[in-house]
N, C-alpha and C positions, 0 to 999 in steps of 0.2 A: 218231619222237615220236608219242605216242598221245595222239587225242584226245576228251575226255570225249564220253561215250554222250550227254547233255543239249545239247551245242554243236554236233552234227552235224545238219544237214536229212536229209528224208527221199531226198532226190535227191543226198546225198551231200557237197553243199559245209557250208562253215562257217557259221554265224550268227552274230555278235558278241554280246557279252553286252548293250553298250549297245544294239542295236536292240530285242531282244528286252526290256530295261528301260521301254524310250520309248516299245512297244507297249503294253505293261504299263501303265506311264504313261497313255499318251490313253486306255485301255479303262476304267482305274478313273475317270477324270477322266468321259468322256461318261457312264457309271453314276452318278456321284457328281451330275453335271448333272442327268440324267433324275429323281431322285428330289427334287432339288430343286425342280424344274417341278411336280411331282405333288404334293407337299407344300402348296405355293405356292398352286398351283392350287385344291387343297380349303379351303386354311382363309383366302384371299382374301375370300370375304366378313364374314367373322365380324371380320375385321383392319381394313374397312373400316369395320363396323359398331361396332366400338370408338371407332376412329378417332374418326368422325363423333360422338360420345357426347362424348367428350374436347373434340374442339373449335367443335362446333356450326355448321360450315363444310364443303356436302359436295368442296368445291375443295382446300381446305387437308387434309380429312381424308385425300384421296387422295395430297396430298402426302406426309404421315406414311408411312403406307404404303407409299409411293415410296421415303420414306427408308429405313424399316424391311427392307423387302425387299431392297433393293440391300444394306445392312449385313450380313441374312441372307447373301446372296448370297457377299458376301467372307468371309465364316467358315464357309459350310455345311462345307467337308471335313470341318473338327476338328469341329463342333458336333452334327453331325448326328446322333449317336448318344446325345447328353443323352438320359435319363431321362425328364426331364419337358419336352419339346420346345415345346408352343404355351404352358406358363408361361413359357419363356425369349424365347419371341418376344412373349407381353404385354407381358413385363418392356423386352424393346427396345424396343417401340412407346409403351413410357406413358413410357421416358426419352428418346426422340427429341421425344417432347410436351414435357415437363416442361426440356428443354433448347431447344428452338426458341423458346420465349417469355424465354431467357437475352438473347438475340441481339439487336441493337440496330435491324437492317433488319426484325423483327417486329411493331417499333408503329408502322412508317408505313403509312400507308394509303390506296395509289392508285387511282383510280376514272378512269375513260374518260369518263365523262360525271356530271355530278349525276343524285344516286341521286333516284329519283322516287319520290314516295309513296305507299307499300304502300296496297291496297286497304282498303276496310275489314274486319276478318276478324271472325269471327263468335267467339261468348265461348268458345270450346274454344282454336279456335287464339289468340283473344288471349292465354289463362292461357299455355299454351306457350310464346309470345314472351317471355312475360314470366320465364316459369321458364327457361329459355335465356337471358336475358339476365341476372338474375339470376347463375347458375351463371358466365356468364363474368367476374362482378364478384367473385368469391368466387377469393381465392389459389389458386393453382395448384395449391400440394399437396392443397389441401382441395377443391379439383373435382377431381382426379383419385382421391382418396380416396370421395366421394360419386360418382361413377361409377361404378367399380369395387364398392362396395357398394351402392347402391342402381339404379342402372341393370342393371349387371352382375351383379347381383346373388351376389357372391361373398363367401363368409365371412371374417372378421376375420384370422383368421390366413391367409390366402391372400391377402388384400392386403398385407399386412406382409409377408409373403416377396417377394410383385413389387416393394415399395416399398424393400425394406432395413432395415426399420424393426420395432419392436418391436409387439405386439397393441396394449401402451397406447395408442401414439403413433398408431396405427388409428383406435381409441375415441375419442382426445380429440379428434385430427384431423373426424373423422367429428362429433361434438357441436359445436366450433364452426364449421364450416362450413353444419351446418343453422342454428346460430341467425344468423349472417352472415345465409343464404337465409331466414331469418324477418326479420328486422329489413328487410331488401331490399325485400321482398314487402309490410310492410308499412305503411299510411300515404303518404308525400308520396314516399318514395325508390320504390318498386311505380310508383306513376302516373311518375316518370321515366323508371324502367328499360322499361316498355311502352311508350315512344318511340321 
């Protein structure tokens, strides 16, 4: 019986087809790892720094992340070679957002101790608080759409493709969320929301 020139070692014995598959196997797997890491690695802050935009929590934001990443993680084989790779990961991180505030263990809200009162900030950071606090009273789609354009500063049609959604629903999205953030801002709801 002769046996294929490919299945023989160099030292003469046999080598099975499955070993030399399973090698195969772990070597693409650790590659496929390694590049994952390095991907991760570079665009980690940028992922946090959305995060953080999105939810105005630098605890939570890290969460997202957390989420985002670990989802990355279980898909990198197949995904990896998308086209447009950190739109695909926006696009996961602003639906891991946009889906954690679905969840019903999102609106409680446990504290170790009563919260003590913030110092007094000086009028930059007050307008901040108050514009983050604002932003968190304004519908979800519509802070994540006012993030995405104006934090993020990313054009109309680049939000519509992370969102699923058409330019209009950008546009309109985008208009009544600022006037939401106007009305918020101002008058008697402004001095609330600076609480």
């Amino acid at each position: 019986m002769d046996v294929p020139a490919w299945d023989v070692q160099p030292g003469g014995g046999r080598r099975s087809f499955k070993s030399r598959h399973r090698r195969e196997e772990m070597r693409m797997r650790a590659e496929a790892q390694q590049d994952y890491i390095e991907y991760v690695t570079g665009r980690l802050p940028r992922l946090r720094h959305l995060a953080y935009l999105l939810c105005g929590d630098e605890h939570r934001a890290d969460d997202l992340v957390q989420q985002t990443i670990t989802k990355l993680y279980v898909r990198w084989r197949r995904i990896r070679d998308v086209e447009h790779l950190d739109q695909y990961v926006r696009t996961m991180l602003l639906r891991t957002f946009l889906d954690e505030r679905r969840r019903p263990w999102s609106r409680v809200g446990l504290l170790a101790e009563p919260p003590e009162p913030p110092p007094a900030p000086d009028c930059r950071v007050e307008d901040a608080l108050a514009l983050r606090a604002a932003l968190a009273r304004v519908p979800r789609r519509q802070q994540a759409v006012l993030v995405l354009r104006f934090l993020c500063d990313l054009g109309v049609d680049e939000v519509a493709q992370i969102l699923g959604c058409s330019a209009g629903t950008v546009k309109s999205q985008s208009s009544r969320g600022l006037a939401t953030m106007r009305r918020l801002l101002d008058g008697t709801e402004a001095q609330t929301v600076g609480r």
